[in-house]
C-alpha positions in Angstrom: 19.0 6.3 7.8 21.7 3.8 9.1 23.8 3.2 12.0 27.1 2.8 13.1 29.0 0.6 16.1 26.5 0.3 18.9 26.8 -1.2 22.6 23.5 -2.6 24.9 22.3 -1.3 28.4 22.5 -4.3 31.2 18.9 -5.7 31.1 18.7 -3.5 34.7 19.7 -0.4 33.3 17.3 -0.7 29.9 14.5 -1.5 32.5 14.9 1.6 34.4 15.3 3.5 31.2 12.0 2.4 29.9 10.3 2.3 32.9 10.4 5.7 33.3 8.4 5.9 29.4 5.5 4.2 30.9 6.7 0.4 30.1 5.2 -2.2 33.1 7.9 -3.9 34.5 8.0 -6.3 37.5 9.7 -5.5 40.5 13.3 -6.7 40.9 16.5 -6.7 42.6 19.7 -6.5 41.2 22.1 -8.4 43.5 26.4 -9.1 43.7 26.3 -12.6 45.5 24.1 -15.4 45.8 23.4 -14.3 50.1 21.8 -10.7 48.4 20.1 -12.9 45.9 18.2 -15.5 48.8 17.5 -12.1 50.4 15.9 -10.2 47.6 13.9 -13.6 46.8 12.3 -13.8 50.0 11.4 -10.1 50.0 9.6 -10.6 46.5 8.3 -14.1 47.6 8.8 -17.2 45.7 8.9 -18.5 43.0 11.7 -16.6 41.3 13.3 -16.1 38.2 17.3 -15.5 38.5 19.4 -14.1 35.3 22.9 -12.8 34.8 23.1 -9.4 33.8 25.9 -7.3 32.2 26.3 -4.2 29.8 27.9 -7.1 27.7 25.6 -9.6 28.2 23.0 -9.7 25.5 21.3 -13.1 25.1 20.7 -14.5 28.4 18.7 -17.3 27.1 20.7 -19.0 24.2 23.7 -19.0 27.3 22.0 -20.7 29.6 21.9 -17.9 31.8 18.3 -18.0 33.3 17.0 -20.0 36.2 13.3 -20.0 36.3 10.8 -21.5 39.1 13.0 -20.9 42.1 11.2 -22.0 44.9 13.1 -21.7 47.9 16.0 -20.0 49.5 18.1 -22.8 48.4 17.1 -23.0 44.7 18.2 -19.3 45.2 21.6 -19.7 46.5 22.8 -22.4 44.3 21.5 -20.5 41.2 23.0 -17.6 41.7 25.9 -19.3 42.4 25.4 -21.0 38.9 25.7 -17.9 37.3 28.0 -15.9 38.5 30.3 -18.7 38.0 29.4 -18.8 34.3 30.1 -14.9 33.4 33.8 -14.7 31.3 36.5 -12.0 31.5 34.2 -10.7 28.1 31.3 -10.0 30.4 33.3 -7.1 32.2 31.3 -6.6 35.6 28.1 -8.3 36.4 25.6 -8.5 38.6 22.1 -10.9 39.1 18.8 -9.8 38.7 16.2 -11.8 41.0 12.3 -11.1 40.1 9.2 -12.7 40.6 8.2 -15.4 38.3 5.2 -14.2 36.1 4.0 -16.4 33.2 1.1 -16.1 31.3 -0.5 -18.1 28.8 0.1 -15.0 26.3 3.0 -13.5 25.4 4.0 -10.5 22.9 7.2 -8.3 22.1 7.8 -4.6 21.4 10.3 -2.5 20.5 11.8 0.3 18.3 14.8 0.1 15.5 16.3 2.7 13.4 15.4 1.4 10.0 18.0 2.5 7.3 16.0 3.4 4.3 12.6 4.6 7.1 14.5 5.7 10.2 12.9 5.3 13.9 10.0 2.6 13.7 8.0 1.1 16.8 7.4 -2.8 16.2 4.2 -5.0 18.2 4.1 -9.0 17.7 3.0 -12.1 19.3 6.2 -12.9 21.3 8.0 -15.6 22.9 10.8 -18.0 22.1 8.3 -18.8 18.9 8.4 -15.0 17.7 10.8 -15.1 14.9 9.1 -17.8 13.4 5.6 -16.8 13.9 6.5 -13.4 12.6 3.1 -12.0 13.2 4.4 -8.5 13.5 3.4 -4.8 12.4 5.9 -1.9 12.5 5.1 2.0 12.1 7.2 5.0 11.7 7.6 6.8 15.3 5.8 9.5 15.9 3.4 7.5 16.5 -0.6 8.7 17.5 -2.5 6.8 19.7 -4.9 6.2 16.6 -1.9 4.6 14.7 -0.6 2.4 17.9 -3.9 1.2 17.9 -4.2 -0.2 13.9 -1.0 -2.0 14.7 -2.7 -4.3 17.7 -5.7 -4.6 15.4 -3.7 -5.3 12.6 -1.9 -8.6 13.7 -3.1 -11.8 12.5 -3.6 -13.1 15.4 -6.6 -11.3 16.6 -7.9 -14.5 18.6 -4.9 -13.8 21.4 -6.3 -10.3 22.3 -9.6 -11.8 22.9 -11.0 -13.8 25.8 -9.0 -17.0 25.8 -9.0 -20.1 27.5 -11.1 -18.4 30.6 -8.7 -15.4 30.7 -9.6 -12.0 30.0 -8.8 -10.0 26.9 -5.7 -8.1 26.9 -6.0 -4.2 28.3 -5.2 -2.9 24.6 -5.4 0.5 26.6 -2.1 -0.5 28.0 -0.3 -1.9 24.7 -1.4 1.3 23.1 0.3 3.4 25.9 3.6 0.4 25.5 3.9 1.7 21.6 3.0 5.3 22.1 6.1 5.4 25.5 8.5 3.5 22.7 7.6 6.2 20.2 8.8 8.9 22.6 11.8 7.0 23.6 12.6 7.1 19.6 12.1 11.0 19.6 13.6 12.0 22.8 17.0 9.6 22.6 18.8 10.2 19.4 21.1 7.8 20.8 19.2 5.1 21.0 19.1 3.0 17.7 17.1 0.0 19.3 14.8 -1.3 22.0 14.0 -5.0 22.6 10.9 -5.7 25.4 10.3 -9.7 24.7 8.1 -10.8 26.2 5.6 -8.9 27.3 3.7 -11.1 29.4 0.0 -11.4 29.1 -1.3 -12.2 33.0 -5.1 -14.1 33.5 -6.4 -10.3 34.1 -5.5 -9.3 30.4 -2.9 -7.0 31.9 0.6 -6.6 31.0 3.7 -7.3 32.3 7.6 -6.8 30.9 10.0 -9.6 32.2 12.9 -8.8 30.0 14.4 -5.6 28.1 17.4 -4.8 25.7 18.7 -0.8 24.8 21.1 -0.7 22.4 22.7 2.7 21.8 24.5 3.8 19.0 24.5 7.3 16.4 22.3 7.2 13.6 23.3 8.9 11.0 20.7 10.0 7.8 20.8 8.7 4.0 18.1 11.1 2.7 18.3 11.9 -0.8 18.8 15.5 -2.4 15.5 16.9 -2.0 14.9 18.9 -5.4 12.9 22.0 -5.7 9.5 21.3 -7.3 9.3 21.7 -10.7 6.1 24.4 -11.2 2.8 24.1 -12.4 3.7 25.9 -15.4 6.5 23.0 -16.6 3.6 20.3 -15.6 1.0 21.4 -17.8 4.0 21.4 -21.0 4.7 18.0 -19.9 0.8 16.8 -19.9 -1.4 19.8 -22.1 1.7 21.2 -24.0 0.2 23.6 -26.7 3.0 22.0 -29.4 5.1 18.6 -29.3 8.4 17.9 -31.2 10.0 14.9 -32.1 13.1 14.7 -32.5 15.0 11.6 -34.5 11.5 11.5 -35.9 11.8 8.3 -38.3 10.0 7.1 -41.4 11.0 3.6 -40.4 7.8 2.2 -39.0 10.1 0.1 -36.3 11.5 2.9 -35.1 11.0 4.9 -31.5 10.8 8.2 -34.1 8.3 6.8 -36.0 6.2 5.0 -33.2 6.2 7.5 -30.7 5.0 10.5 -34.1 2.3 7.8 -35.2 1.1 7.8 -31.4 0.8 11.2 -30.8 -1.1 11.5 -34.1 -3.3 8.7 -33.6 -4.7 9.8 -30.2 -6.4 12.5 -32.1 -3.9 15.0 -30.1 -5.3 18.7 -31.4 -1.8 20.9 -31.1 0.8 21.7 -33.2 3.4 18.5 -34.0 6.9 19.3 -35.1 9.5 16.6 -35.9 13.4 16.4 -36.7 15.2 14.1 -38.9 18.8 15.0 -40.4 17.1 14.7 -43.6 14.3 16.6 -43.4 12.0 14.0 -44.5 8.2 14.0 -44.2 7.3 11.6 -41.8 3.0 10.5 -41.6 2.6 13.6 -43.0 4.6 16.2 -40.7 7.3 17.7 -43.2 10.5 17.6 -40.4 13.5 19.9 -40.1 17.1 19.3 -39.8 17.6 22.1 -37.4 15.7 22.8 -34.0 16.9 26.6 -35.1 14.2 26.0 -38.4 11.2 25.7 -36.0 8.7 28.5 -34.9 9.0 30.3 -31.4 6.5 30.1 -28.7 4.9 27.1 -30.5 6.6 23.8 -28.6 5.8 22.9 -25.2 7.3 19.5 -24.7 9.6 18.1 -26.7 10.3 13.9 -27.0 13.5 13.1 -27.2 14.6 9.9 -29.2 17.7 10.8 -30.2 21.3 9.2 -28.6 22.5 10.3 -25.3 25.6 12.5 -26.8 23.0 14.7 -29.2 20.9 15.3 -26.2 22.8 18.3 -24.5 23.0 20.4 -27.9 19.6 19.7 -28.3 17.8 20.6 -24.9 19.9 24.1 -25.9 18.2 24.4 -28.9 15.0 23.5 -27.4 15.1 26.2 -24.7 15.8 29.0 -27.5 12.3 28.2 -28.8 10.5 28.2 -25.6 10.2 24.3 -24.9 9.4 24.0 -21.1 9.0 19.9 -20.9 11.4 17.0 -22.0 10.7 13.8 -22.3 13.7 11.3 -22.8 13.6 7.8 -23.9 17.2 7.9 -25.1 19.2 5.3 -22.9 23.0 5.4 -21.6 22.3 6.8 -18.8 22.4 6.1 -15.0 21.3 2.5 -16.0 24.5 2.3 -18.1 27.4 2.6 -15.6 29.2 5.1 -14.3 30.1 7.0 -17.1 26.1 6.9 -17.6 25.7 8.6 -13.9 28.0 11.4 -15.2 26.5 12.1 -18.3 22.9 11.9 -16.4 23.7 14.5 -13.6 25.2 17.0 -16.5 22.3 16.6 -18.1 20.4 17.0 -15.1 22.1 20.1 -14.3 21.7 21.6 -17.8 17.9 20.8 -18.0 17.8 23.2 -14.6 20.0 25.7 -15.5 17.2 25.9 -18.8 14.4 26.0 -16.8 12.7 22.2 -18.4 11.6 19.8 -16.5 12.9 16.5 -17.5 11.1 13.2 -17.3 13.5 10.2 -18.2 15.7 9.2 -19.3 15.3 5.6 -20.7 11.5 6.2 -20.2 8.7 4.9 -22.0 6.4 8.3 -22.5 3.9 10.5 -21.2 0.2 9.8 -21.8 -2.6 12.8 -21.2 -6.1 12.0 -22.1 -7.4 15.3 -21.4 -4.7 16.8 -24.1 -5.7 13.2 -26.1 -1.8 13.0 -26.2 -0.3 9.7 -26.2 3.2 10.9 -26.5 4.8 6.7 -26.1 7.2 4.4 -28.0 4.0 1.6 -27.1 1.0 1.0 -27.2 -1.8 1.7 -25.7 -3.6 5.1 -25.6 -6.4 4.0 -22.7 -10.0 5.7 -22.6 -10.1 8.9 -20.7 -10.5 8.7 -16.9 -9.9 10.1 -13.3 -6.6 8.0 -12.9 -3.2 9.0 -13.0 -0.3 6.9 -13.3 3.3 7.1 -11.9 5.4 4.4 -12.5 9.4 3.4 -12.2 8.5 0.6 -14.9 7.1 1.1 -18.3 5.9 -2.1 -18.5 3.8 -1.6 -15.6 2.0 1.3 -16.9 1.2 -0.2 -20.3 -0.4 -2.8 -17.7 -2.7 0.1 -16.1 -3.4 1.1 -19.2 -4.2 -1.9 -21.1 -6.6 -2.7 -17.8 -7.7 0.8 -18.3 -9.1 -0.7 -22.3 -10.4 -4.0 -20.8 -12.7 -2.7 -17.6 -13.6 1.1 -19.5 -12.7 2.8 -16.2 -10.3 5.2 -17.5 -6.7 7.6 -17.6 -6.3 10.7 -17.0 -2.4 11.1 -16.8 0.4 8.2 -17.0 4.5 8.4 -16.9 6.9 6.3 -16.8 9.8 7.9 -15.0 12.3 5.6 -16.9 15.5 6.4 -14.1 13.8 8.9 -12.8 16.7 11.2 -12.5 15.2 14.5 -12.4 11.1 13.6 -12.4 10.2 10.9 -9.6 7.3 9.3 -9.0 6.4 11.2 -5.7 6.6 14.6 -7.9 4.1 13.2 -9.8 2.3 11.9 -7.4 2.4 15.9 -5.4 1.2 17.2 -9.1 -1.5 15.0 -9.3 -2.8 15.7 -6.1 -3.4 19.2 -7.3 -4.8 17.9 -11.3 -8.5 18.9 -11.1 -8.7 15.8 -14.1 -7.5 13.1 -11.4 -9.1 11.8 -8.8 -6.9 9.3 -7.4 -2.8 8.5 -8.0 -1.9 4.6 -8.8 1.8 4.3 -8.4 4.9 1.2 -9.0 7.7 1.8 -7.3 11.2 -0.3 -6.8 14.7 0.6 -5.7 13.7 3.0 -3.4 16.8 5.2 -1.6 15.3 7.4 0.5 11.7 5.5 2.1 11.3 8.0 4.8 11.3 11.5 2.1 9.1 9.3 -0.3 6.5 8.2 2.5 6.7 11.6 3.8 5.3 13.1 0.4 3.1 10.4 -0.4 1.9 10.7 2.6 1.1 14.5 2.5 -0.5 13.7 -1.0 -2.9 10.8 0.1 -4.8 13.9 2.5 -6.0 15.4 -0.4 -6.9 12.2 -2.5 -6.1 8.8 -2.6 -2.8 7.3 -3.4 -2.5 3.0 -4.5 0.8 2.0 -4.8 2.5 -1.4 -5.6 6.1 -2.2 -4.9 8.4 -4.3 -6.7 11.5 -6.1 -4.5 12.8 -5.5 -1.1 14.8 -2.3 -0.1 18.5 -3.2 0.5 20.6 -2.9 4.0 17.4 -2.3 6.3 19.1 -1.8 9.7 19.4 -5.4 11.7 20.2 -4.8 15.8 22.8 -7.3 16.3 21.1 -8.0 20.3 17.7 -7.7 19.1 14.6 -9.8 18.4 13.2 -6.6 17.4 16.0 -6.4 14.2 15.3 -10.2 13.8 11.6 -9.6 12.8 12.2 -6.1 10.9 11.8 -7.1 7.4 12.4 -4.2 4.9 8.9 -5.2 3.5 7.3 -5.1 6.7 8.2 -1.8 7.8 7.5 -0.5 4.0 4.1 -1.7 4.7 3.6 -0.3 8.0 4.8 3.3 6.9 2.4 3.0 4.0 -0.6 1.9 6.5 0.3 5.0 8.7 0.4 7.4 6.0 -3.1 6.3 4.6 -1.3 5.1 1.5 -3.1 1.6 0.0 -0.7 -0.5 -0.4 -1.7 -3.2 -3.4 -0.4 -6.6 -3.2 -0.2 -7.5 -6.5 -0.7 -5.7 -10.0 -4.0 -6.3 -10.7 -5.1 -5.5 -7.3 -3.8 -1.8 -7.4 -5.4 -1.0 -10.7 -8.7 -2.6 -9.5 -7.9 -0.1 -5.8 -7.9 2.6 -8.1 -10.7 2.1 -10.3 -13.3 1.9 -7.1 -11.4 5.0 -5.9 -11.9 6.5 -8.9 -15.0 5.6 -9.5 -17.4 4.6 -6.1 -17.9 6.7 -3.2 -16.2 6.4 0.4 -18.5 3.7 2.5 -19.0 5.8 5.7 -18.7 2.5 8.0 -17.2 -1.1 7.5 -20.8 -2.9 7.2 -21.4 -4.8 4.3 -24.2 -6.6 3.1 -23.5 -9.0 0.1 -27.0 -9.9 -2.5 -26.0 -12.9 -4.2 -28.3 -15.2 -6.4 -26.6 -17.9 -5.3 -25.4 -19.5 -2.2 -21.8 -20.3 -2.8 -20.7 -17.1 -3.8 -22.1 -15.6 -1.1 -19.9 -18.0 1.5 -16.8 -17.6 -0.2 -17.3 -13.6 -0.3 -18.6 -13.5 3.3 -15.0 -15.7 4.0 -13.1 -12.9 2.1 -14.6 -9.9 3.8 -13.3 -11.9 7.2 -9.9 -12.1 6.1 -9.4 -8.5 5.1 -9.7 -7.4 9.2 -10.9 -3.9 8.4 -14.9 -4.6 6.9 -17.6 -6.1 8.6 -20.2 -8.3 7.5 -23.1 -7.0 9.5 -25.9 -9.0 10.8 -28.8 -8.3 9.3 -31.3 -5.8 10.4 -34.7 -7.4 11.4 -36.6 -4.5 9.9 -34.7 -5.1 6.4 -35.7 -9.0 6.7 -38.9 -8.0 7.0 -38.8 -5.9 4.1 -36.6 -8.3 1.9 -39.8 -11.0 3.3 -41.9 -8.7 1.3 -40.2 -9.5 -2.2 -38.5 -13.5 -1.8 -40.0 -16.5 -1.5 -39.8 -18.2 2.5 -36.5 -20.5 1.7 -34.4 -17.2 1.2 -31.3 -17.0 3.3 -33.3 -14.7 5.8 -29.5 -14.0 6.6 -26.5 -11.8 5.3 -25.6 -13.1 2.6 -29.4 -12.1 1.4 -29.1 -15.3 -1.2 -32.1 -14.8 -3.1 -32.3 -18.8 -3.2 -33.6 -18.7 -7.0 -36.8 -16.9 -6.0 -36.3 -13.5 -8.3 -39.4 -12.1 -10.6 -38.8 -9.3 -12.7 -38.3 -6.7 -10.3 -37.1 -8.7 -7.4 -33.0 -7.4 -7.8 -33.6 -3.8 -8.3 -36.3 -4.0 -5.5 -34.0 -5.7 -2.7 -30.9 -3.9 -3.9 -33.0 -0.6 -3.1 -34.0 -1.8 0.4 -30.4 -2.6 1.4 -28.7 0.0 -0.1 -31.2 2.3 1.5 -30.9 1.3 5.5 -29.1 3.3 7.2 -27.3 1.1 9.0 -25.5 -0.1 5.6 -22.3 1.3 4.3 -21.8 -1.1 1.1 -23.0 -3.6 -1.0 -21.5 -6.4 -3.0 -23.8 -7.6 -5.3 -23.0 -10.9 -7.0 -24.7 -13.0 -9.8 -24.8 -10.9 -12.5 -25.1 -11.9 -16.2 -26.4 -15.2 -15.5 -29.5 -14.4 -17.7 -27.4 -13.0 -20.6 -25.2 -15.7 -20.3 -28.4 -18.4 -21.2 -28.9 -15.9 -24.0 -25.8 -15.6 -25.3 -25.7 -19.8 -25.1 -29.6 -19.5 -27.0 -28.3 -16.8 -29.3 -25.6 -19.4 -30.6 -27.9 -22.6 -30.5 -29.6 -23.7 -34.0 -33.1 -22.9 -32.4 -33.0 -19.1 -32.8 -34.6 -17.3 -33.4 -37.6 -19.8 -33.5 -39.6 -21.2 -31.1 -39.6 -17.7 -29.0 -36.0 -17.6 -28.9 -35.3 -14.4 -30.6 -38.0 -12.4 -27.7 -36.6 -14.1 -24.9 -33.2 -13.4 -25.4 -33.9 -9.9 -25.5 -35.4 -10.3 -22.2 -33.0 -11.4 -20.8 -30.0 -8.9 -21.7 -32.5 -6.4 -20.9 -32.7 -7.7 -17.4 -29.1 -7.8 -16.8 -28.5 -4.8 -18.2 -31.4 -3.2 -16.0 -29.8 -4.9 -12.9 -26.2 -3.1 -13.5 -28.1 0.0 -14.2 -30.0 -0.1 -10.5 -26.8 -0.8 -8.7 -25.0 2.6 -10.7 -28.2 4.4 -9.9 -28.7 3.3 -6.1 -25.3 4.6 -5.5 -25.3 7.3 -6.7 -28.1 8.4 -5.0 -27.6 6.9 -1.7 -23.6 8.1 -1.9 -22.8 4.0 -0.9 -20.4 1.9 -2.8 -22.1 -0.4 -4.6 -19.6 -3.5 -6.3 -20.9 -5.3 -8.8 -18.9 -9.3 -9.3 -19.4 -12.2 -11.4 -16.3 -14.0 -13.4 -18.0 -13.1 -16.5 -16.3 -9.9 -16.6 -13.5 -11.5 -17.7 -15.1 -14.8 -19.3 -17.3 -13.0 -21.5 -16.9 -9.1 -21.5 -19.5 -8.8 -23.9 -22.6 -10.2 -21.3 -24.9 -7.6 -21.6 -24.7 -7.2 -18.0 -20.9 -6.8 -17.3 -21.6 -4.2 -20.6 -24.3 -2.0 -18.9 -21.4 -2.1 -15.8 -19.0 -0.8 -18.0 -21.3 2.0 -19.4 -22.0 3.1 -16.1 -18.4 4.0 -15.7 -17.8 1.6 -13.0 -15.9 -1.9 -12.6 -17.1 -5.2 -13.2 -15.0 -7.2 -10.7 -14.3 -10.7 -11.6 -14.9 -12.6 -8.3 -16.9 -11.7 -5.0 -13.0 -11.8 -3.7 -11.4 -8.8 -5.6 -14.5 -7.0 -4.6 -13.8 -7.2 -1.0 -10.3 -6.6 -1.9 -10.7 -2.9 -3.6 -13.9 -2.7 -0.9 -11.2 -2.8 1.8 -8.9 -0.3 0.6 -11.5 2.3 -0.1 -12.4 1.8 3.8 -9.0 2.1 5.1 -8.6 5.3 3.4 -11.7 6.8 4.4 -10.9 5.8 7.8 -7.7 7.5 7.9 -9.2 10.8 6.3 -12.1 10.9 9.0 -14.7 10.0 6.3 -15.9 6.9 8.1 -16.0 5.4 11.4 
C-alpha cells in the first residue's frame, strides 16, 4: 500500500480533528494579532506557550517558531509579534495558537502511517526532541483491540517511564490504550488520511496525559496487494508430500548431477512408491531402468513429478505429465524469474499452463520437497532429517537444509519441508495454510525475504497461527516503506519495525536469528503451552542460575516468580540449609541420589508454577566420560562408578520428560554440553525423550518466551 502527493492540517485543525477520536489535548486559542494573543493568555493564565500555525507550516520547531514560558502580557505581545513577522509568502495564511504551558518530566509520541508493503499502522514511543534517536517504538497494524494497544505499551523498552518515577505517579496506561485504540479508528474511518503525528504526549506528575502538538497529513492511498491465487486443493498437496509414484525427469547416471542426486535421495530415504525416471537414453540409473518418452510410462501411477530438466523442455513436459495423471511438480530447473525479464515471461507461461493442467507447481529454481511421513526426500542436497511434527516453508534452500540438519543434531524432527525456490506459483503462506490443516504437523517454521505484499502474507499467517503455531524468521528489509515527509511518526517507521509489530499482533513468533526459530519450533513442537509466565529455574549451580534469571528479565513477557514459602518448605525437606532458599532453587552442591527428581517433582507440581528451566545437566557424565578416557579404568572402581553416573544423568532427563508430561508444564532442560559433547549420557536420555537439549540457560528462556506469547494470544494462558 503506498501513497501519493499529500498536504498537512494547521496544527489547530489536526487538533480538533483528533480531539473528537478521544486524543487529550490542552485548551487553546487560535489568535490573528499579538492584542488577541495577550487576551487569550490571560484567559488561560500564564505561563504560555505561543506557536505559528499554518496548513503549510509543518515543523514549527526546527523554524524557530515556538515561544515557550511566557509569563506575562508582555512576553505575549512581543512573541506574537515575533512570529507573525517570521511566516513567508510560502506559509499562505496563518494564524497563532496560544496554550498553557504543560511540561512533564515524561514525554511520548503516537501516531498512525500508511505503510506501503502493511498499510494503516498505529505507532507508541518514548517521545520528545530525543525520539528519533531513542527509537524505542512499537507499531501495529490498525484495527487495533484494546488487548493489542495494550502489548504495544508493555512492549517498549523502556518499561521504567510507565512506572512510578522520580515521586510521580505511573502513567494512566487506561488512557494511552484509549490514545492508540482513537488513532486506530481515525485509520479506518478517514481513507484520506495517510498520517498522524501527536509528539509529545506529555506525561503530567498525576501520570495523566496530555497532547501539546499534532500533525494530519492527508493524502490517497492507493493498494499494492499481490494477485491473490486460488488455493491449490488438498488433493494436489498430498501429490506434492505422499505422492503414490515420483518421476524424475533428466534422471542422470552422473553421480554430480541434480538427476542423479535428487533419484539417489529419493531412494535412499527408504521412500515405499513407485520411482520412474527419464533420460534421452533410456539408461538405468541406481537401478530404475528410465524411458526416453513421458508417453512410455504407466497411467495413474505418478503423483509428483521432479523436474531437472532446462527451462525450454519444461512446457512439453508438464503436457506429457498431465496425460498420465501427475497432479504435483516440482522444479529446480533455473531461468526463470531470477533470470530477467525474459525469465518473468517464460515463468508466468509456465505458470499459466501448470493451471490450465490442473498441477500445482512448487519452484522453480527450488531445492526439493522433503515428507517424512511418505520417507520421501525428493532434494538435489542433503539431508533427509528424522521424522517429526515440524514443517518447513522456506524462500531459501539453504535455510531449510539448516532446519533440517538441526533437525539431525537435536533428534527433534520433520514432518514436511519446501523450498519454494521463486515461489512463483507455491508461496510460503500456501504452505503455511496447508500445514495448518496436516494432521503430521504440529507447528509451521518459516524464512521469508522479499516480501511484496506484507499485509496479504500477515493476513494468512495470521489466520494460520489460530490453529497452530507459526515461527518465522526474516531475511532483509522490505523496500519503499511509506516515509510522511511532516512526520516524526514516518521518521521512526522502520520497515522492520512495523514487520515485527504485525507479526506480534497476529500471534506469529517472530525468531531473531536462525537458530532461534528452529529452537521456537522444537519446544512448540515438542513441550506443552505454560498456562502463566512464572518460572522457576533448578540449577546445580549458582552462576547459571543468575545469568538465566537475567535472561528471563530481558524477554518482558515471563516472570520469574518468588518463591512460594510452602515449596521452600518442601524443597527444606530434601537440601542441605546453604541452598539458595530462593528462585533460582540452586541446589548449592547438596544433591544425593534422588535429590533432582525429588525437587523437580515439588516445583513442577505447585500450582502456582507454569515452567521450569532446569540447568546442570550432564555434569556427572561429563566426570565419567573424563574417567572413561583416563588410564585408571576400569580399575580402582572406575568401571562401576561410571555407570553410576550416566545412569544418574540419564535418570534426571528422564524425570523432567516424565514430570511434564504428566503435569502438562513445560519443562527445559540446558547445559552447553548439548553441543560440547552430544554424546553425555544426559543430553542423550534428552534427546530420546523427543525433546530439546538447549545449549545455554539463555536459549531456553528464548524458545520459553515464544511458547508464552503464543499461548497468550490463543487464550491458553493468562
Amino acid at each position: 500500500m503506498s501513497t501519493h502527493s499529500s498536504s498537512t492540517l494547521s496544527e489547530a485543525a489536526s487538533k480538533e480533528l483528533l480531539a473528537t477520536y478521544g486524543v487529550p489535548f490542552a485548551p487553546e486559542h487560535k489568535v490573528f494579532g499579538p492584542d488577541e494573543a495577550v487576551t487569550a493568555a490571560t484567559a488561560l493564565g500564564f505561563p504560555v506557550v505561543a506557536k505559528l500555525g499554518g496548513d503549510k507550516i509543518a515543523h514549527k520547531t526546527e523554524r524557530g517558531l515556538v515561544r515557550l514560558r511566557l509569563n506575562d502580557a508582555a512576553a505575549v505581545h512581543q512573541a506574537a509579534t515575533e512570529l507573525f513577522a517570521a511566516a513567508t509568502p510560502d506559509d499562505g495564511e496563518v494564524h497563532v495558537l496560544v496554550a498553557p504551558m504543560v511540561s512533564g518530566t515524561r514525554e511520548l509520541i503516537t501516531g498512525l502511517l500508511v505503510d506501503q508493503q502493511f498499510g494503516p499502522t498505529v505507532m507508541l514511543g518514548v517521545g520528545g526532541i530525543m525520539a528519533e534517536v531513542i527509537k524505542d517504538v512499537a507499531f501495529r497494524p490498525a484495527p487495533l483491540t484494546k488487548e493489542i494497544a495494550l502489548d504495544m505499551v508493555k512492549s517498549l523498552r523502556m518499561q521504567g517511564l510507565l512506572e512510578e518515577f522520580r515521586g510521580e505517579s505511573a502513567i494512566n496506561v487506561n488512557q494511552v490504550v484509549d490514545c492508540l485504540m482513537g488513532l486506530s479508528a481515525v485509520a479506518t474511518d478517514r481513507a484520506d488520511i495517510v498520517s498522524v503525528d501527536i509528539n509529545p504526549l506529555i506525561v503530567k506528575s498525576n501520570g495523566d496525559l496530555v497532547a501539546v502538538d499534532a500533525l494530519v497529513e492527508l493524502g490517497q492511498r492507493s493498494t499494492n496487494e499481490g494477485t491473490v491465487r486460488p488455493p491449490y486443493s488438498h488433493e494436489q498437496f498430498m501429490a506434492l508430500f505422499e505422492p503414490r509414484g515420483v518421476l524424475v525427469t533428466g534422471a542422470s547416471t552422473h553421480p554430480g548431477k541434480f538427476g542423479f542426486v535428487s533419484l539417489h535421495n529419493i531412494l535412499a530415504s527408504g521412500y515405499n512408491g513407485a520411482v520412474f525416471g527419464t533420460n534421452l537414453q533410456g539408461e538405468e540409473v541406481l537401478g530404475i531402468k528410465t524411458v526416453a518418452d513421458i508417453a512410455a510410462l504407466p497411467d495413474g501411477q505418478i503423483d509428483l513429478v521432479f523436474v531437472c530438466t532446462p527451462a525450454s523442455a519444461n512446457p512439453d513436459l508438464l503436457r506429457a505429465c498431465a496425460k498420465k495423471g501427475v497432479k504435483a511438480a516440482f522444479l529446480t530447473s533455473a531461468g526463470y524469474g531470477e533470470a530477467g525479464d525474459e525469465g518473468r515471461k517464460l515463468e508466468e507461461e509456465l505458470i499459466a499452463l501448470a493451471d490450465e493442467l490442473g498441477i500445482l507447481l512448487a519452484g522453480p529454481n527450488g531445492q526439493g520437497v522433503v515428507s517424512t511421513p511418505a520417507n520421501l526426500c525428493a532434494q538435489i542436497v542433503a539431508p533427509f532429517p528424522p521424522a517429526g511434527a515440524i514443517a518447513v516453508a522456506s524462500q531459501s534452500g539453504n535455510f531449510v537444509s539448516s532446519f533440517l540438519n538441526y533437525a539431525r543434531q537435536t533428534g527433534v524432527g520433520i514432518s514436511r519441508a519446501v523450498s519454494a525456490g521463486n515461489a512463483a506459483a507455491l508461496g510460503v503462506a500456501d504452505l503455511i495454510e496447508w500445514y495448518g490443516t496436516d494432521d503430521a504437523t504440529r507447528v509451521s517454521l518459516a524464512y521469508v525475504e522479499g516480501i511484496s505484499d506484507g499485509a496479504g502474507l500477515m493476513r494468512r499467517l495470521t489466520n494460520a497461527a489460530k490453529s497452530k503455531p507459526v515461527v518465522l524468521v526474516k531475511g532483509g528489509a522490505t523496500e519503499n516503506g511509506a516515509r510522511a515527509a511532516a512526520s516524526h511518526t514516518g521518521a521512526l517507521a522502520a520497515n522492520d519495525s512495523i514487520f515485527d509489530g504485525a507479526c506480534r499482533a497476529g500471534g506469529i513468533s517472530r525468531a531473531a536469528t536462525v537458530e532461534e526459530a528452529f529452537e521456537a519450533a522444537a519446544t512448540f513442537a515438542t513441550q506443552p503451552l505454560p498456562k502463566g509466565p512464572n518460572v522457576i529455574i533448578l540449577t546445580t549451580a549458582g552462576g547459571w542460575g543468575v545469568v538465566t534469571s537475567d535472561a528471563i528479565a530481558r524477554d518482558g513477557s515471563l516472570q520469574l516468580m518468588e518463591l512460594p514459602a510452602d515449596l521452600q518448605q518442601q524443597i527444606d525437606t530434601k537440601l542441605p540449609p546453604r541452598w539458595s532458599r530462593n528462585n533460582p532453587v540452586d541446589c548449592a552442591g547438596g544433591e544425593t541420589r534422588d535429590t533432582i527428581p525429588e525437587v523437580m517433582e515439588m516445583i513442577a507440581s505447585h500450582p502456582n508454577v507454569d515452567a521450569v528451566i532446569y540447568l546442570g545437566l550432564g555434569i556427572q557424565a561429563n566426570q565419567a566420560r573424563l574417567m572413561r578416557e583416563g588410564r585408571f579404568h576400569p580399575d580402582h572402581g572406575l568401571e562401576r562408578i561410571v555407570e553410576y553416573h550416566e545412569r544418574q544423568d540419564a535418570r534426571f532427563a528422564q524425570a523432567a520428560h516424565e514430570l511434564s508430561v504428566r503435569t502438562g508444564k513445560p519443562i527445559l532442560v540446558a547445559t552447553e554440553l548439548a553441543v560440547a559433547d552430544p554424546d553425555n549420557a544426559g543430553v542423550v536420555a534428552v534427546r530420546e525423550s523427543g525433546r530439546l537439549c538447549y545449549a545455554s540457560g539463555n536459549r531456553a528462556v528464548a524458545a520459553l518466551g515464544h511458547l508464552y506469547r503464543y499461548a497468550v494470544h490463543t487464550g491458553v494462558a493468562r
